[in-house]
C-alpha positions as a printed NumPy array, in Angstrom:
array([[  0.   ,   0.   ,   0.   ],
       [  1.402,   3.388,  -0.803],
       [  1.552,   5.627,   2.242],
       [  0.157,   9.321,   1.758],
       [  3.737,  10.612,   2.663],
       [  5.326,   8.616,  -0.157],
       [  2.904,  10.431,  -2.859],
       [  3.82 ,  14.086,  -1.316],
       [  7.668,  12.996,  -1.655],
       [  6.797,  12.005,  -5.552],
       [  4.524,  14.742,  -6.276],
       [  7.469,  17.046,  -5.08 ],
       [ 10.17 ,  14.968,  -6.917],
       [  8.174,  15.929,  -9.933],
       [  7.763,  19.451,  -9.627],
       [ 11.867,  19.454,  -8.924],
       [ 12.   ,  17.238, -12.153],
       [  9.558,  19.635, -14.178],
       [ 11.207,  20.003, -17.583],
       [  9.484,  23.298, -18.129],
       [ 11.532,  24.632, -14.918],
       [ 14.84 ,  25.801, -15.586],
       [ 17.107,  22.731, -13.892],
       [ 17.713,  22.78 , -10.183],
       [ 22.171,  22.255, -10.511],
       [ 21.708,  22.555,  -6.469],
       [ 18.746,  21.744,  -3.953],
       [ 19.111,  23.31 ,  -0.131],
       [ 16.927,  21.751,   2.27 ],
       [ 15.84 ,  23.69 ,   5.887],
       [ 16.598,  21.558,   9.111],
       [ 12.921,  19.573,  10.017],
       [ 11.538,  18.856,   6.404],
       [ 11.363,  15.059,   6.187],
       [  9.208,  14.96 ,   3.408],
       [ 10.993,  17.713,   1.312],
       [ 14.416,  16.109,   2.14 ],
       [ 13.234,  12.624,   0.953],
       [ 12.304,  14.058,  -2.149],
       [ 15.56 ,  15.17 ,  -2.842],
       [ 17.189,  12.619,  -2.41 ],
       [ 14.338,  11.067,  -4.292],
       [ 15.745,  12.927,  -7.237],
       [ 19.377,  12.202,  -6.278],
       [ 19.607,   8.612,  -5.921],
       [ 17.601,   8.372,  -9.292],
       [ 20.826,   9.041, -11.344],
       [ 19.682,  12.673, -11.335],
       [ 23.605,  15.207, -11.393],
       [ 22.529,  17.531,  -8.2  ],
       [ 24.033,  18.735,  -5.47 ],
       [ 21.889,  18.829,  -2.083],
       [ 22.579,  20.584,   0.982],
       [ 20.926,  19.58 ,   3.839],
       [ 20.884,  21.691,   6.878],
       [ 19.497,  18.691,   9.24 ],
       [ 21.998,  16.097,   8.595],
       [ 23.788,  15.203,  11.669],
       [ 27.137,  14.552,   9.923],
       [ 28.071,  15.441,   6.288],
       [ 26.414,  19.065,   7.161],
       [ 27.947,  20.629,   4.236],
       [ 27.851,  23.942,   6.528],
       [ 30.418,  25.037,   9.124],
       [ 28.5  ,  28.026,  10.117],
       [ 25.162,  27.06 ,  10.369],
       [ 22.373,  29.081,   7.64 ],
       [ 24.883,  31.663,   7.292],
       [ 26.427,  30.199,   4.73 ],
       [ 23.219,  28.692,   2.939],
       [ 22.327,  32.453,   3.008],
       [ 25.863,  33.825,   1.587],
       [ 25.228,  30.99 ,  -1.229],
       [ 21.941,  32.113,  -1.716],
       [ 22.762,  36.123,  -2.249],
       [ 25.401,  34.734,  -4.449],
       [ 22.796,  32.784,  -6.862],
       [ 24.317,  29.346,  -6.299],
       [ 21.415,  27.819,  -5.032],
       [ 18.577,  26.59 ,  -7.635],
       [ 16.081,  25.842,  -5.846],
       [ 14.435,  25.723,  -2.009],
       [ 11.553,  24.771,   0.179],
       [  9.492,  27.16 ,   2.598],
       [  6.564,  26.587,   4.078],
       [  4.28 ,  29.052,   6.518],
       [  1.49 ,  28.944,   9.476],
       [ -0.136,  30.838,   6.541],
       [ -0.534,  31.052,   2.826],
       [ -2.337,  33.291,   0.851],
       [ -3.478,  33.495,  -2.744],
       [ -0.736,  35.513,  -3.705],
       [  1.665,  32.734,  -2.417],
       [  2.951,  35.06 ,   0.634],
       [  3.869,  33.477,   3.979],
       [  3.278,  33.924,   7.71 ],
       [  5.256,  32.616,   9.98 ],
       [  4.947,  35.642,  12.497],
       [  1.038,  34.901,  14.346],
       [ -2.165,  36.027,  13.985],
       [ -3.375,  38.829,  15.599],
       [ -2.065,  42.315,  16.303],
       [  1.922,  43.023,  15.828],
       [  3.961,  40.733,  16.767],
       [  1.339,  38.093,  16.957],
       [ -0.526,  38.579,  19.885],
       [ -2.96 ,  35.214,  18.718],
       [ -1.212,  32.052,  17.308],
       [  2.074,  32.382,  17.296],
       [  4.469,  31.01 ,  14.747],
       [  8.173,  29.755,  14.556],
       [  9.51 ,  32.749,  13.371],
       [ 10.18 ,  34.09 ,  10.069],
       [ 14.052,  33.552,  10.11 ],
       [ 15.741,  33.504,   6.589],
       [ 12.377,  32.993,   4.832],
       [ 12.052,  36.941,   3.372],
       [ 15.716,  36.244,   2.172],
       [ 15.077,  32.64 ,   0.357],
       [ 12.268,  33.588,  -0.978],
       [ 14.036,  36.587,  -3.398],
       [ 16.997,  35.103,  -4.167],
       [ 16.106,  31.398,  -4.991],
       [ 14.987,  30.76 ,  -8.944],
       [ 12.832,  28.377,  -7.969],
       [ 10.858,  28.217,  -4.383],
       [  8.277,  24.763,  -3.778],
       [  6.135,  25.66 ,  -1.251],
       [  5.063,  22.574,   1.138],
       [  2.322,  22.433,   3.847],
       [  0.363,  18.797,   4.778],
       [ -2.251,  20.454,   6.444],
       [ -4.897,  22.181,   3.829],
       [ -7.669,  23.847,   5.756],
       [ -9.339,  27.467,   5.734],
       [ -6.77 ,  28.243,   9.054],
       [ -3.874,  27.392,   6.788],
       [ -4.669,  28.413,   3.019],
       [ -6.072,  32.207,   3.615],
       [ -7.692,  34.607,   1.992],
       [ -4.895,  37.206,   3.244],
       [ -1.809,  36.421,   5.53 ],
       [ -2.135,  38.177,   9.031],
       [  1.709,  39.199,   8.25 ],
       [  3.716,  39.2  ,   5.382],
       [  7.317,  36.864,   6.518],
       [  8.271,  36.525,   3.025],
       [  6.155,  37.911,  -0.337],
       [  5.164,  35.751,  -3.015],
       [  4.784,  39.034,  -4.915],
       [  7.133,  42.308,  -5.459],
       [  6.372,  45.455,  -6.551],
       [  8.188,  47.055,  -9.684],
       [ 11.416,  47.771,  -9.01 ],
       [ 12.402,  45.242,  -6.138],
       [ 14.706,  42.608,  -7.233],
       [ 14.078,  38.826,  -6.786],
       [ 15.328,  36.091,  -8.437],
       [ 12.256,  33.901,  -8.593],
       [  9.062,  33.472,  -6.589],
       [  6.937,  30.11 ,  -5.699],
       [  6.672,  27.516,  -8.258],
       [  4.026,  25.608,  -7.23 ],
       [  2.337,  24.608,  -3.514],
       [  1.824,  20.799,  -2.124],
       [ -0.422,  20.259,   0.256],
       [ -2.18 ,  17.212,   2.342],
       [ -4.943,  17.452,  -0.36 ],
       [ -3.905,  18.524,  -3.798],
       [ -1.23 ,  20.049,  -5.541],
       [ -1.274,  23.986,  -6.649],
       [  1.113,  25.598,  -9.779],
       [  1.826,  29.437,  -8.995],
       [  1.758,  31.674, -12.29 ],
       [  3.968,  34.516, -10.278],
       [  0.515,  35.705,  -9.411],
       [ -2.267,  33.12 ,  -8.42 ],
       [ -2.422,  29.318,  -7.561],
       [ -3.748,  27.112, -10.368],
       [ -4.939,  23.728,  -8.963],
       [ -3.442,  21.483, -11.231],
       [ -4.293,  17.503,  -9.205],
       [ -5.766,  16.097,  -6.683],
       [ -4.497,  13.407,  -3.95 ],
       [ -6.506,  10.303,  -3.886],
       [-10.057,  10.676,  -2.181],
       [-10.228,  14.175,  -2.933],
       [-12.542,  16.397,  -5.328],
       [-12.495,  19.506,  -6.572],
       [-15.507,  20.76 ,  -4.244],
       [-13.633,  19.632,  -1.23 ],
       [-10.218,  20.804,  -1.913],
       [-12.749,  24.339,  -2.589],
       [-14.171,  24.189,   1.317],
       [-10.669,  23.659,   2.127],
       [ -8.759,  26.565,   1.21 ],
       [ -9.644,  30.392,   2.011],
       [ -8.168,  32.264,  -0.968],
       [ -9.204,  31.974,  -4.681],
       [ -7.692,  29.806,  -7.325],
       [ -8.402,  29.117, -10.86 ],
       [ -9.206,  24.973, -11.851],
       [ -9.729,  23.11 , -14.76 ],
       [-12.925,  22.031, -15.819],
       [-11.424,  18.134, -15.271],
       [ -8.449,  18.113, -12.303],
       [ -6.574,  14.882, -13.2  ],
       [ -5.434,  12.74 ,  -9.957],
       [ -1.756,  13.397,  -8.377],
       [ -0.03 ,   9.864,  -9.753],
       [  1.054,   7.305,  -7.758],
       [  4.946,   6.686,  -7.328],
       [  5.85 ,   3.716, -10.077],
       [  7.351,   1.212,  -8.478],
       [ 10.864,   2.21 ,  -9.399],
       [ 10.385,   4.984,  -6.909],
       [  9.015,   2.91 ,  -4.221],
       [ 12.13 ,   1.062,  -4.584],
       [ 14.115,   3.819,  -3.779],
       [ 12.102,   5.618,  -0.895],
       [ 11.683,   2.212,   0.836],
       [ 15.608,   1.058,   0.437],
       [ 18.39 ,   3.774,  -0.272],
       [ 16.514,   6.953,   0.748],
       [ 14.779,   5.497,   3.943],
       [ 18.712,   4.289,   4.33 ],
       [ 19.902,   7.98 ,   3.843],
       [ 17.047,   9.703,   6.315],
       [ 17.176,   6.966,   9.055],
       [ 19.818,   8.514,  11.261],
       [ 18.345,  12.523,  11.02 ],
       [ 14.524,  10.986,  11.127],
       [ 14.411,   8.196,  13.07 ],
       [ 10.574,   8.703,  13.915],
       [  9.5  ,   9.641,  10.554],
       [ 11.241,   6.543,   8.701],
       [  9.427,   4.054,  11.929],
       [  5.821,   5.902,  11.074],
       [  6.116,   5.353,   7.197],
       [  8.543,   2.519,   6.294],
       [  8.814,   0.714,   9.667],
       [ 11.789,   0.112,  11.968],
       [ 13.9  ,  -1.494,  10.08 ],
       [ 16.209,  -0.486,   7.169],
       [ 16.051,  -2.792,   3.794]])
């Protein structure tokens, strides 16, 4: 049986794959993105030429001073492509990962919006991930702005969001609203609709997110459960099980 989590990492092994994208030379991956990470190495362990830098591996860190240098790598356009996610998304693909409420967040209150602003501008290519899809999540308009899907004239940025994964579906982003462009197994186009707050454009027929061919299963369930095991012990037990093939 193929586990929801295995269809995220191959929906987001595809979008990195996208031939209409320009070619991601060099993934970096933030510390406590399992699902993200996996699909990198999804990509990597297919015979795929890409570097990866992965700020939660334990050992191999390719970083001696922490995000400072992801962010020195970034400024200097040597990094293709990134993940971000937020406590809130919008419909112009902006992020919150302040709170809700009045300044500085005097409801919910977020993680913090740490490098995100920064990533966000100078990465070609940004894949935003969130599992949970709800009305809370996917909003009409972010309580505050960490990092702007849009710019006005004038600012510089390298790239914006490319598309958005979620629990339920997947999104493309035209560089100014979300397209839905599949939907996960069980789902329908009215219920992805109750499920998100801001407006989208969809086809009149939204074709099903694939399942991972068995080539890929392969992989996640043998040489990238092998490579995440150490960093995600508790992620690898949920999906795969214990035990390393």
């Amino acid at each position: 049986m193929i586990q929801p989590e295995e269809r995220l990492i191959a929906a987001l092994a595809a979008l990195i794959l996208d031939p209409a994208a320009p070619v991601a030379r060099h993934i970096a991956v933030g510390a406590a993105s399992p699902i993200p990470a996996a699909a990198s190495w999804l990509v990597k362990l297919s015979g795929h030429d890409v570097r990866l830098s992965l700020l939660h591996l334990q050992r191999g860190n390719p970083f001696t001073e922490g995000t400072r240098e992801l962010f020195d790598l970034a400024g200097q356009g040597r990094i293709d492509l990134f993940f971000l996610g937020g406590g809130q998304i919008d419909g112009q693909a902006n992020l919150n990962l302040i709170g809700t409420g009045e300044w500085p967040g005097t409801g919910a209150r977020f993680p913090g919006s740490f490098g995100s602003a920064f990533m966000y501008l100078m990465t070609p290519r940004t894949i935003l991930f969130r599992e949970e899809h709800s009305p809370r999540v996917l909003v009409p308009k972010v309580a505050h702005i960490s990092a702007a899907g849009v710019s006005p004239p004038g600012v510089f940025r390298r790239g914006t969001a490319q598309a958005l994964v979620t629990g339920r579906c997947v999104f493309r982003f035209d560089g100014a609203r979300f397209h839905l462009a599949s939907l996960h197994p069980g789902e329908t186009a009215d219920s992805v609709r109750a499920a998100t707050g801001f407006a989208y454009t969809e086809p009149a027929g939204v074709p099903q997110t694939p399942d991972p061919p068995p080539d890929q299963l392969a992989l996640l369930r043998g040489p990238v459960r092998a490579r995440m095991q150490a960093t995600y012990p508790a992620f690898c037990a949920r999906v795969w099980g214990d035990s390393v093939a």
